[in-house]
C-alpha positions in Angstrom: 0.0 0.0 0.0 1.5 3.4 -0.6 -0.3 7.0 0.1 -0.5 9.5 -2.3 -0.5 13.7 -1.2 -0.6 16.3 -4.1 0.6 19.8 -3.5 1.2 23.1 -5.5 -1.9 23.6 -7.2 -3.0 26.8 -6.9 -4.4 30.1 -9.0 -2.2 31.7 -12.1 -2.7 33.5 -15.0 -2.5 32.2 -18.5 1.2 31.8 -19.4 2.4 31.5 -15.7 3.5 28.2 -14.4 3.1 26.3 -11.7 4.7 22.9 -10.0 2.6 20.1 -8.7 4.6 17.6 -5.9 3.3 14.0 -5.0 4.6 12.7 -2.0 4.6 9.2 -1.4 4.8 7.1 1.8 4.7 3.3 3.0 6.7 1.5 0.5 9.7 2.6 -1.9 8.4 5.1 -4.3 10.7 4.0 -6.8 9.4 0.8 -7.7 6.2 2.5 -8.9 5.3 4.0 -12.4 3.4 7.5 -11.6 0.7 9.6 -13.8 -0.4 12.7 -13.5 -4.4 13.2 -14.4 -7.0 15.7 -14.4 -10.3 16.3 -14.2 -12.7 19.6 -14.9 -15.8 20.2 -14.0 -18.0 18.7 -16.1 -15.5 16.3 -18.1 -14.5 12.8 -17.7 -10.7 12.7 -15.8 -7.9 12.4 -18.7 -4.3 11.5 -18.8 -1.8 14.1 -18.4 1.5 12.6 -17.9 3.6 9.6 -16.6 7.0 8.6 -15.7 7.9 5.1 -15.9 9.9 2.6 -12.3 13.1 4.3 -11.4 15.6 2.5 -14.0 14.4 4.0 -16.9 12.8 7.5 -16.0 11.1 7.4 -19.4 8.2 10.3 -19.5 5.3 10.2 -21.6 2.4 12.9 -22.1 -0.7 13.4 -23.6 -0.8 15.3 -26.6 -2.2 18.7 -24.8 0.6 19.4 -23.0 3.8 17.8 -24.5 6.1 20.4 -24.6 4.8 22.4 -22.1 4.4 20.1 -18.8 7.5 18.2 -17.3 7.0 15.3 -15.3 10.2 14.3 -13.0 10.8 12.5 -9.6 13.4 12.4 -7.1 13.3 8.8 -5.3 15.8 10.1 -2.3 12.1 12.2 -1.5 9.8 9.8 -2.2 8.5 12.7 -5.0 7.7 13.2 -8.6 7.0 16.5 -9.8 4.6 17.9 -12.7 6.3 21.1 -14.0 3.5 23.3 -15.7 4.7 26.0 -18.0 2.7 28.0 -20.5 -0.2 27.6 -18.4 -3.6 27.8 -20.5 -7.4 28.8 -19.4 -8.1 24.9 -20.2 -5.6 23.5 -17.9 -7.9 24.5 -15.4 -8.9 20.9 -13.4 -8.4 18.8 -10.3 -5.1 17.1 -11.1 -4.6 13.8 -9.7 -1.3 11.7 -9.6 -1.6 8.1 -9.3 0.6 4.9 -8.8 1.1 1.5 -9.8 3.8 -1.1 -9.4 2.9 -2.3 -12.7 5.9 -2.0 -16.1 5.6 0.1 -18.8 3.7 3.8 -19.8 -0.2 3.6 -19.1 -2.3 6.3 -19.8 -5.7 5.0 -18.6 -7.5 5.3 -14.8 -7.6 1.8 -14.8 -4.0 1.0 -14.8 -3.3 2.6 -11.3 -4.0 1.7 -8.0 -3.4 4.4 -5.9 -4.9 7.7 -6.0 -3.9 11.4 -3.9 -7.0 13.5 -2.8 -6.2 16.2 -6.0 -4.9 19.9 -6.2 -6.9 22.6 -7.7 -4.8 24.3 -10.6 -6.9 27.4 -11.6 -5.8 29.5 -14.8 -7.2 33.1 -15.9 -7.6 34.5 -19.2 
């Protein structure tokens, strides 16, 4: 079992950034693959980003943001990061990370066990 706490969501204006932390605790962090998702009101909860088990550090995002979010994690802290750059009114959402010991990049709800409670990220026009 591990526990999930997302932090740094918060309220910006369009182009501004933000970075989103996801602590982990109760087992080693680094034998878990982590996404990132999000959900606004209204919409079903989508795929953001993921980083793969510590070994390979591979990073994989959905289409919206490549090339503007950066997802990272430092093991020694039990965190991976969600960088957020170039910020845009429709990034506005609950953003969830999630875990799974599980191989490989997965992009669906369904292929993570472990939710956080969700950070508010909040973009103006």
């Amino acid at each position: 079992q591990v526990q999930l706490v997302e932090s740094g969501g918060g309220l910006v204006q369009a182009g501004g950034s933000l970075r989103l932390s996801c602590v982990a605790s109760g087992r080693t962090f680094s034998n878990y693959k982590v996404g990132w998702f999000r959900q606004a009101p209204g919409k079903e909860r989508e795929f953001v980003a993921g980083i793969s088990r510590s070994g390979g550090g591979i990073t994989y995002y959905a289409d919206s943001v490549k090339g503007r979010f950066t997802a990272s994690r430092d093991n020694a802290k039990n965190t991976v990061y969600l960088q957020m750059d170039r910020l845009k009114p429709e990034d506005t959402a609950v953003y969830y990370c999630a875990a799974d010991r599980g191989y490989g990049s997965s992009r669906t709800s369904d292929a993570y066990d472990y939710w956080g409670q969700g950070t508010q990220v909040t973009v103006s026009s």
